[in-house]
C-alpha positions in Angstrom: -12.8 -5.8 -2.2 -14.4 -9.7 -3.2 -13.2 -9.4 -7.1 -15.8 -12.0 -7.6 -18.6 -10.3 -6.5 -17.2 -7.2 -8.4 -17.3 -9.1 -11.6 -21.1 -10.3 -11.4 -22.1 -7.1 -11.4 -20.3 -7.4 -15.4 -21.9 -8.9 -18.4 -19.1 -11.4 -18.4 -19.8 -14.5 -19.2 -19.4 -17.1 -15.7 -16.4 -18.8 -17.4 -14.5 -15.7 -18.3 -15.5 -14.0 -14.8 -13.3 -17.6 -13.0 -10.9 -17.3 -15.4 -10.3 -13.6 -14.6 -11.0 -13.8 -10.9 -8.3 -16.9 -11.3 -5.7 -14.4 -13.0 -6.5 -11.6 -10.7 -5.7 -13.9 -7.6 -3.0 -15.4 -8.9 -1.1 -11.6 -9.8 -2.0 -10.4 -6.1 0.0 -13.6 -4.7 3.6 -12.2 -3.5 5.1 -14.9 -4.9 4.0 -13.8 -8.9 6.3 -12.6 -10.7 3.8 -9.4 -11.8 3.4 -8.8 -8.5 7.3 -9.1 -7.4 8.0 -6.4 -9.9 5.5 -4.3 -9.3 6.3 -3.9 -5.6 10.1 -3.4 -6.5 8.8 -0.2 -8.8 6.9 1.1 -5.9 9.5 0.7 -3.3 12.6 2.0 -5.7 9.9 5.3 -6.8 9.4 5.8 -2.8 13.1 5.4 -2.0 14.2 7.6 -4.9 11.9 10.2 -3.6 12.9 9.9 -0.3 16.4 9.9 -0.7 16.6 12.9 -3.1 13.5 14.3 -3.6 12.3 13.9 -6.8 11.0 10.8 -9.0 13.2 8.5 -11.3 13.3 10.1 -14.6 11.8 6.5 -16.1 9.1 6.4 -13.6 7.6 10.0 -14.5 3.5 10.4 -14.6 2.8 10.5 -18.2 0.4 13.5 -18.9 -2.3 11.7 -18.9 -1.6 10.4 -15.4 -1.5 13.8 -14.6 -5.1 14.1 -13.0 -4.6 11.3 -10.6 -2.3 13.6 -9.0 -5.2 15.8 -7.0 -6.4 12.7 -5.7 -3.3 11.0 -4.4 -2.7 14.1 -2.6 -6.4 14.1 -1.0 -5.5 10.4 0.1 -2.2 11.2 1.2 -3.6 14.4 3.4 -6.4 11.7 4.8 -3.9 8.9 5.6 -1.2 11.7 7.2 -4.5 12.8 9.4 -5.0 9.1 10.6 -1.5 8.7 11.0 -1.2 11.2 13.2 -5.0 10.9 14.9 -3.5 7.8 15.9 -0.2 8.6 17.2 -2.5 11.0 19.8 -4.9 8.8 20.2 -2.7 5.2 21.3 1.2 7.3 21.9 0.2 6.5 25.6 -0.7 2.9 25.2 2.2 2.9 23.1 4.4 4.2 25.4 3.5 1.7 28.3 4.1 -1.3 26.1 7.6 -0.3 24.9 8.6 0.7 29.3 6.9 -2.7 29.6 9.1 -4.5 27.5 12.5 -2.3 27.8 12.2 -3.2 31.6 11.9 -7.3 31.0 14.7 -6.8 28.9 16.9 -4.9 32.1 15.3 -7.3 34.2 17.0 -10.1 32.0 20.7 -8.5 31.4 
């Protein structure tokens, strides 16, 4: 999504719409610190999950965060179907490519 063209549709004023656009690039640039701490959250709530199957007891949906639920599920169901429409779709092409490679790497030992 163009965050600029997001913002003209606001009543922001053009200064405060740079300025935020600004801010907004700036906090999606790996190298912020917002954005460095923010990614280690997501990956420790995904590796605590993983690893024992439930989510870090300071990392708990709030109530009110509650009703997101129902529709990270619906995402997650859509992105498992792609996943796997995908795998069907190119586990041929796939498959070629790693024998490709495996045998250059025979072919070199």
């Amino acid at each position: 999504m163009d965050i600029g063209k997001a913002l003209e549709r606001t009543s922001m004023s053009p200064e405060s719409r740079s300025k935020l656009t600004r801010a907004l690039t700036q906090c999606a640039a790996p190298s912020d610190a917002v954005h460095q701490l923010l990614a280690q959250r997501i990956r420790t709530f995904w590796t605590q999950i993983m690893k024992e199957g439930k989510v870090p007891v300071d990392m708990q949906f709030i109530n009110a965060a509650r009703v997101l639920i129902p529709r990270i599920d619906q995402a997650a169901t859509k992105l498992m179907a792609l996943a796997n429409m995908n795998r069907t779709v190119h586990l041929p092409t796939y498959n070629k490519l790693i024998g490709e490679e495996a045998q250059k790497l025979s072919a070199e030992a």
